[in-house]
DRENTI-410289 format. One record per residue (C-alpha): residue number from 1; residue in three letters; chain; x, y, z. Coordinates in nm, 3 decimals, decimal comma, padded with zeros to 5 digits. Example, Ala and Ser with C-alpha at 12.3 -4.5 7.8 and 13.67 -1.06 7.14 Angstrom:
1:Ala:A:01,230:-00,450:00,780
2:Ser:A:01,367:-00,106:00,714
END
This chain:
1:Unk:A:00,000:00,000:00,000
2:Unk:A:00,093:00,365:-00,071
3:Unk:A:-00,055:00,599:00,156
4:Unk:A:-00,003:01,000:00,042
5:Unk:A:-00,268:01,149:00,310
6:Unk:A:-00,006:01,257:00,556
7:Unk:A:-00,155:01,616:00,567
8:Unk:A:-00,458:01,509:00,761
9:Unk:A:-00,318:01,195:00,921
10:Unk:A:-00,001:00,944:00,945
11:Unk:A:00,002:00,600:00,846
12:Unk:A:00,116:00,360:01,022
13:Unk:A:00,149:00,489:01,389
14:Unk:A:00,402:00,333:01,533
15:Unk:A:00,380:-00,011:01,749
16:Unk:A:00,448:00,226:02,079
17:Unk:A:00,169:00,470:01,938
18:Unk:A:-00,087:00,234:01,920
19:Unk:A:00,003:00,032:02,270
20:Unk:A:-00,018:00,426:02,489
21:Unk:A:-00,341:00,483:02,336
22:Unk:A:-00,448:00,118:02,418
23:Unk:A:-00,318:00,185:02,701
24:Unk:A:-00,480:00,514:02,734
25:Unk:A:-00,807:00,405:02,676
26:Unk:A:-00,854:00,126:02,888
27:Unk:A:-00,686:00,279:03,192
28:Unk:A:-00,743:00,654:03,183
29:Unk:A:-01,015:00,660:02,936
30:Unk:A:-01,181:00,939:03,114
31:Unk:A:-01,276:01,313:03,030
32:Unk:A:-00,969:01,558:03,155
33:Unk:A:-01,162:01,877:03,335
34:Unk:A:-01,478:01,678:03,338
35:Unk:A:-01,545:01,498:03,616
36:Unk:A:-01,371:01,385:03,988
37:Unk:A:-01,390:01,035:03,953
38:Unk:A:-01,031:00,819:03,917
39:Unk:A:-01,028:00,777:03,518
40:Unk:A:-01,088:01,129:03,462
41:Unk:A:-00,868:01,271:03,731
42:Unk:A:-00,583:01,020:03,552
43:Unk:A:-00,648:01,177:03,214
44:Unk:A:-00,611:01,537:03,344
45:Unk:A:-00,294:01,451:03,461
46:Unk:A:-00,133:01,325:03,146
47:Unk:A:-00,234:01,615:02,997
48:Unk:A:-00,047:01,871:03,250
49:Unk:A:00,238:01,616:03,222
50:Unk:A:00,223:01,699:02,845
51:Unk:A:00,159:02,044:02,882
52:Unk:A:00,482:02,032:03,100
53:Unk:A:00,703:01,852:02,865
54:Unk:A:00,637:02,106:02,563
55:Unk:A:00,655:02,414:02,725
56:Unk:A:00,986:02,234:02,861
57:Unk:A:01,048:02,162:02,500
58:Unk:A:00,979:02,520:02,330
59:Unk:A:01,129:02,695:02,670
60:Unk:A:00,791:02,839:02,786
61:Unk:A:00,841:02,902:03,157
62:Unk:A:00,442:02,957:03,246
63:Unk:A:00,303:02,568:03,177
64:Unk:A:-00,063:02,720:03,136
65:Unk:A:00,038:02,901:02,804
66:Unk:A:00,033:02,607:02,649
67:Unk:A:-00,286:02,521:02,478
68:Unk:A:-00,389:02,201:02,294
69:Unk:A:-00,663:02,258:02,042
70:Unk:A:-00,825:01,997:01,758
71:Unk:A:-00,600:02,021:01,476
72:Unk:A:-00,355:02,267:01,313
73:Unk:A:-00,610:02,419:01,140
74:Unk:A:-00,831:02,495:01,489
75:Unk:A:-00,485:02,630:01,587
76:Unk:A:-00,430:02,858:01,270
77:Unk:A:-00,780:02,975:01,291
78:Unk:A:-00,768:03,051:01,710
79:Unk:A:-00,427:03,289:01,633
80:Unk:A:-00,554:03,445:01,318
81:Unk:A:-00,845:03,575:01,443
82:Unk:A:-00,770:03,603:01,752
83:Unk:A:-00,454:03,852:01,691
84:Unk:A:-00,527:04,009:01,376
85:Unk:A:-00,741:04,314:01,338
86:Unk:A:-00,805:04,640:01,081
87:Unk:A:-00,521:04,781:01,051
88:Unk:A:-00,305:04,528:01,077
89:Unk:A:-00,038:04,366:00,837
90:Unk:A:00,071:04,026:00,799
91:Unk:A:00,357:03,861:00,572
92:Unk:A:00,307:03,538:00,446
93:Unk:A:00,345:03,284:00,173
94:Unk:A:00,175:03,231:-00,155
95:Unk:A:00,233:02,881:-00,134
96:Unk:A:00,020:02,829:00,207
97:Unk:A:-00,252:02,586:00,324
98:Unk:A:-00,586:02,658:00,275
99:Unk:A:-00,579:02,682:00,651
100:Unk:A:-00,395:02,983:00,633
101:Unk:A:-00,531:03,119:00,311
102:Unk:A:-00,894:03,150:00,324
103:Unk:A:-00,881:03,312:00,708
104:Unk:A:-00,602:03,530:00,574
105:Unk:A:-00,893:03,653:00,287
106:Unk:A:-01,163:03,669:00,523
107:Unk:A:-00,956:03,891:00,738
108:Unk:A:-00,832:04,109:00,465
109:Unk:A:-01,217:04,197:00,312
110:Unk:A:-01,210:04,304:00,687
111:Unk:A:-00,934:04,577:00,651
112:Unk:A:-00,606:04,332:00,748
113:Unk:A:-00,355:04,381:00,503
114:Unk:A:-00,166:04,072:00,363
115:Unk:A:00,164:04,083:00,215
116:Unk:A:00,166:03,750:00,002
117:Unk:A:00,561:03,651:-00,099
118:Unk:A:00,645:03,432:-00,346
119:Unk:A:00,915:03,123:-00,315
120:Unk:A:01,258:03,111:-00,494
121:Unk:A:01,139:02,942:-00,825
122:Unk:A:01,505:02,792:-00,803
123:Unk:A:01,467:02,696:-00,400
124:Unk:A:01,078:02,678:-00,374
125:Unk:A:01,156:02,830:-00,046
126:Unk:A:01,107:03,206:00,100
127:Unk:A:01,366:03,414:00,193
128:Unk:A:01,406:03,543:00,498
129:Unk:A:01,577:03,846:00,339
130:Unk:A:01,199:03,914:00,150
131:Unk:A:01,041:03,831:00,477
132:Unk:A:01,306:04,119:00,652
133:Unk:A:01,200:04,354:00,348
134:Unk:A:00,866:04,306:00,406
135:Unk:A:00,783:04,400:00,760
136:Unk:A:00,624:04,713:00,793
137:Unk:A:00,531:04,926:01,099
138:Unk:A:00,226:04,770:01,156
139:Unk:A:00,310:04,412:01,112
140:Unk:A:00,180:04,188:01,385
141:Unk:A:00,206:03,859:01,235
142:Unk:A:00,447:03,651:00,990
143:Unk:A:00,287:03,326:00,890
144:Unk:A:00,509:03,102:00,720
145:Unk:A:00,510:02,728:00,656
146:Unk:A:00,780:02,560:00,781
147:Unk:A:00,824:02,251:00,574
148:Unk:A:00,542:02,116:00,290
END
C-alpha cells in the first residue's frame, strides 16, 4: 500500500503509538476537566504532564500558556483571528494551506492587510531576506510554513 494522506493523518502509527493509546483508553479513558472520579482525574494529569514537557520543549516558563486545540487548522484559525485586526499587516506565503489562506482573505475583506511573498522558483523556499524587506510598521504577524 501507498498511503499519500499525511496532511490530515499518518500512516502507520508506530507499534508504541498504538500500545499508549491502548493503554490510554482502557486505563485513563476518562474526560480531563470533566469529572472527579479516578479515570478522569488520571487523564487530566497526562495532559499537565504533556503540557509540561512542551513548554519544557519550546522553553515556555508559564506551563498554562500552552494550549492544545483539535488540529492545526483549529490552531491557525484561534491565532488568526484572535490577533489580527483592521489595521493590521501580515507577511506570508503564496504557497500556504488553505488553513492559512482562506482566514487570511476573510480577514483582509475586513481591513487586514496581507503581504503574500512568493518562493525562490530555483529553491521553492522564502527568503528570509523578503520576509526582513517586508515588515512594515504595523506588522503583527508573519505566517510562514515551515516545511510542505
Amino acid at each position: 500500500m501507498i498511503y499519500l494522506d499525511n496532511a490530515a493523518t499518518s500512516w502507520p502509527k508506530p507499534e508504541s503509538v498504538y500500545q499508549t493509546m491502548d493503554n490510554f483508553l482502557r486505563t485513563k479513558g476518562g474526560n480531563p476537566g470533566r469529572g472527579s472520579h479516578s479515570m478522569a482525574v488520571a487523564a487530566r494529569e497526562v495532559v499537565e504532564e504533556t503540557r509540561m514537557l512542551v513548554a519544557k520543549l519550546i522553553n515556555v516558563l508559564e506551563t498554562n500558556r500552552v494550549i492544545f486545540t483539535l488540529n492545526c487548522t483549529d490552531s491557525l484559525n484561534l491565532g488568526l483571528k484572535g490577533l489580527l485586526r483592521p489595521g493590521d499587516h501580515v507577511i506570508t506565503s503564496s504557497i500556504e494551506h488553505n488553513s492559512v489562506v482562506r482566514p487570511l482573505r476573510k480577514l483582509e475583506r475586513q481591513g487586514v492587510k496581507v503581504t503574500r511573498l512568493p518562493p525562490s522558483a530555483k529553491t521553492g523556499v522564502v527568503s528570509a531576506q523578503d520576509i526582513e524587506s517586508a515588515i512594515e510598521r504595523d506588522t503583527k504577524l508573519v505566517v510562514v510554513t515551515h516545511a510542505s
